[in-house]
N, C-alpha and C positions, 0 to 999 in steps of 0.2 A: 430882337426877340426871336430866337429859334422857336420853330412850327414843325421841325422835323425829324420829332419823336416817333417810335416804331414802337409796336403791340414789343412788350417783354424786356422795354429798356428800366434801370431802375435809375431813377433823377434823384436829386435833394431837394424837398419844395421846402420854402424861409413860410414861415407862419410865426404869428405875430398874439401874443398874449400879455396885458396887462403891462405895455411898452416895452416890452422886452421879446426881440425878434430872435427865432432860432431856425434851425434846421432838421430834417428829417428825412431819412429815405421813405423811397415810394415805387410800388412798380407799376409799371402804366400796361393797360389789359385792353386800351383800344386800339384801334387798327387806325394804322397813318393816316389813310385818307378822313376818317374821323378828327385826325389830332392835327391837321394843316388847318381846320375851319378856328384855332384860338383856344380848343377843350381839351383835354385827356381823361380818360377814367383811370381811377389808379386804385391800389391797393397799400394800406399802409404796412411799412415794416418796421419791426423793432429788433432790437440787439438784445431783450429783456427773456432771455431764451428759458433761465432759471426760475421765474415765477410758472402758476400752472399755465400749460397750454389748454387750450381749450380744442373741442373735438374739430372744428373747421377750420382752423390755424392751420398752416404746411411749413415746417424746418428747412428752413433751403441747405442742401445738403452740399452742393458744391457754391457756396457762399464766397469762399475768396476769388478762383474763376471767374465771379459774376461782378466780379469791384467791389465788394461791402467788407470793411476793416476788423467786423466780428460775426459771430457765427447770429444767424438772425431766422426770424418769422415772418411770414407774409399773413398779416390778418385780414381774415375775409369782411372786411368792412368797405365796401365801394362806396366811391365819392367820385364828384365831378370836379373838376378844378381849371381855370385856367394856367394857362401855358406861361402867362407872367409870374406866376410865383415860383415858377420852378427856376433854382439855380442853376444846376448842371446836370449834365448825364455823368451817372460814375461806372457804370457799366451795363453788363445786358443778362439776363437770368439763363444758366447754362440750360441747354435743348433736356438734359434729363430734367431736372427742374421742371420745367416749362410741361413736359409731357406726365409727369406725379401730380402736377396744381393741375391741370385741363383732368385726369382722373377724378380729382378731386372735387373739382366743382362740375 
């Protein structure tokens, strides 16, 4: 089990509905020393860019840069999560990014 996820990495976490396990990106907004203790806080993202966005949603604008395979949303919905249902890192939110979303919240 990796513990050594970094504030602004985005991972794929496997979550589990009515036996049927999928995938999702997510970007993680805690700070490492926080995310070595087992936890990460994260932010969910979708690919779902075409329905309405809503006023606290942020477009991530350099999305391929960042690893994600379509143009996506970071919804401001924080969650807590362990580090075991995270699959993988697929990449890290470019620093423009990164400095629009800290404007933003």
């Amino acid at each position: 089990m990796n513990k050594n996820y970094n504030k602004w990495d985005i991972v794929l976490i496997k979550l589990r509905r009515a036996a049927k396990t999928f995938k999702r990106p997510a970007l993680i907004i805690s700070p490492k020393q926080y995310n070595s203790e087992g936890l990460v806080v994260i932010l969910p993202i979708t690919s779902r860019v075409d329905t309405r966005m809503k006023q606290m949603d942020y477009y991530i604008t350099n999305w391929k840069e960042s690893g994600l395979p379509k143009p996506s949303l970071v919804k401001l919905r924080f969650a807590t999560i362990s580090v075991r249902i995270i699959d993988k890192k697929i990449g890290t939110l470019h620093e423009e990014d990164v400095f629009n979303l800290l404007n933003l919240l």
